[in-house]
C-alpha positions as CSV (number, residue, x, y, z in Angstrom):
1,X,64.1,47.7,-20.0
2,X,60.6,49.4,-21.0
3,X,61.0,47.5,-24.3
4,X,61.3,44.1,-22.4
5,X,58.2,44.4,-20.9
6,X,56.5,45.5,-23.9
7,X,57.5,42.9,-25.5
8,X,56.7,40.1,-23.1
9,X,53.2,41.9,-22.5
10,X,52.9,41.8,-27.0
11,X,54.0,37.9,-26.6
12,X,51.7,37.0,-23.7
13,X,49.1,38.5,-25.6
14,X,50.3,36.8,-28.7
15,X,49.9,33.3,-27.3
16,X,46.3,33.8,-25.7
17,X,45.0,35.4,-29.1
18,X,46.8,32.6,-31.2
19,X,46.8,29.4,-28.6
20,X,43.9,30.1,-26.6
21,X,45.9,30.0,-23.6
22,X,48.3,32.3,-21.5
23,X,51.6,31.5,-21.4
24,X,51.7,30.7,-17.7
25,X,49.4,28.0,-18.0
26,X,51.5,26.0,-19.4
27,X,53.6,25.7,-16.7
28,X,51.4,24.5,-14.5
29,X,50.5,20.5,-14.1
30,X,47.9,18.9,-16.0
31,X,45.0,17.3,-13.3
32,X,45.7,13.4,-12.5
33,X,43.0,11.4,-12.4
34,X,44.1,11.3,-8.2
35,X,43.2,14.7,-8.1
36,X,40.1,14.3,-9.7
37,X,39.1,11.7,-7.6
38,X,40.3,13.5,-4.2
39,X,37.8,16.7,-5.6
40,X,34.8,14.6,-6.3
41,X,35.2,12.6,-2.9
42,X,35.7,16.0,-1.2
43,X,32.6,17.5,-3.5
44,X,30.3,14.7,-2.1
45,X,32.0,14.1,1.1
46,X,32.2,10.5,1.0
47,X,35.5,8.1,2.4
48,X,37.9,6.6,-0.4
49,X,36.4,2.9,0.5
50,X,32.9,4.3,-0.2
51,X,30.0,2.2,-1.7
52,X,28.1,2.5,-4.4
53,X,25.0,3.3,-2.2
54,X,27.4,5.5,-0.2
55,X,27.8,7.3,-3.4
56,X,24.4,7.5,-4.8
57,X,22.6,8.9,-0.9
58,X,25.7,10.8,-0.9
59,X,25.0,12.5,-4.5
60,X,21.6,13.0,-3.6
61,X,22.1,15.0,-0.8
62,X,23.9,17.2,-2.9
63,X,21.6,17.3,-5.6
64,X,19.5,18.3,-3.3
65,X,21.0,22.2,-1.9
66,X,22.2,22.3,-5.5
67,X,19.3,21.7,-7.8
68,X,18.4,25.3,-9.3
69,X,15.0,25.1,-8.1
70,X,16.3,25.5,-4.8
71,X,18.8,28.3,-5.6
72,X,21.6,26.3,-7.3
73,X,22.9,26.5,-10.6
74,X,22.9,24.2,-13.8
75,X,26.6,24.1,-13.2
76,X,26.5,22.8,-9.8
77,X,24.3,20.1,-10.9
78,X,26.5,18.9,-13.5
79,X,29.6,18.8,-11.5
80,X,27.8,16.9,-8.8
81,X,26.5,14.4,-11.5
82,X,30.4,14.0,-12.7
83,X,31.9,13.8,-9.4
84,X,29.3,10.5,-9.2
85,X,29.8,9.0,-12.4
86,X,33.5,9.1,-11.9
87,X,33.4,7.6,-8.0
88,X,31.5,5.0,-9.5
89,X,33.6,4.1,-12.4
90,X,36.1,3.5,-9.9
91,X,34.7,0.9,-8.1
92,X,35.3,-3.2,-8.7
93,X,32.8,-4.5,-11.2
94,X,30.9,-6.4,-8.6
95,X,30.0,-2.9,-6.4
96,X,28.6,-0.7,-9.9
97,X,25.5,-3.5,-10.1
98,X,22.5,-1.7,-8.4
99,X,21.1,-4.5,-5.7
């Protein structure tokens, strides 16, 4: 029985030195692009029929009590600015154009 688990612990290991990845991690899903979606409207707290100025006061908001001169991180920031870019890839055509 001790051997088992050393062996599974020497495979585990085995995989993240020579995959890059545990093996558990595998067996989990792969993100849809729903999920993505649901996280960035959730990130800039704006409804699923939001506008593109919706998006962009929205983001801005956010930008600002994230920016790292105001205590934020760089990594904050750059999640903010893809949660945007991906809302508004997801409009119609008509609704990207700035008025």
């Amino acid at each position: 029985m001790l051997r088992l688990l050393y062996l599974a612990v020497l495979l585990a290991f085995g995989c993240k030195l020579v995959l890059g990845r545990w093996p558990w991690d595998y067996l989990r899903p792969p993100a849809t692009r729903a999920q993505a979606l649901f996280r960035a409207r959730k990130l800039l707290g704006v409804p699923a029929e939001a506008s593109r100025t919706e998006i962009i006061a929205a983001h801005r908001r956010l930008i600002a009590m994230v920016h790292p001169d105001r205590g934020g991180t760089n990594d904050q920031v750059h999640e903010a600015n893809a949660a945007r870019d991906l809302l508004i890839d997801e409009l119609p055509y008509e609704s990207r154009e700035p008025k």
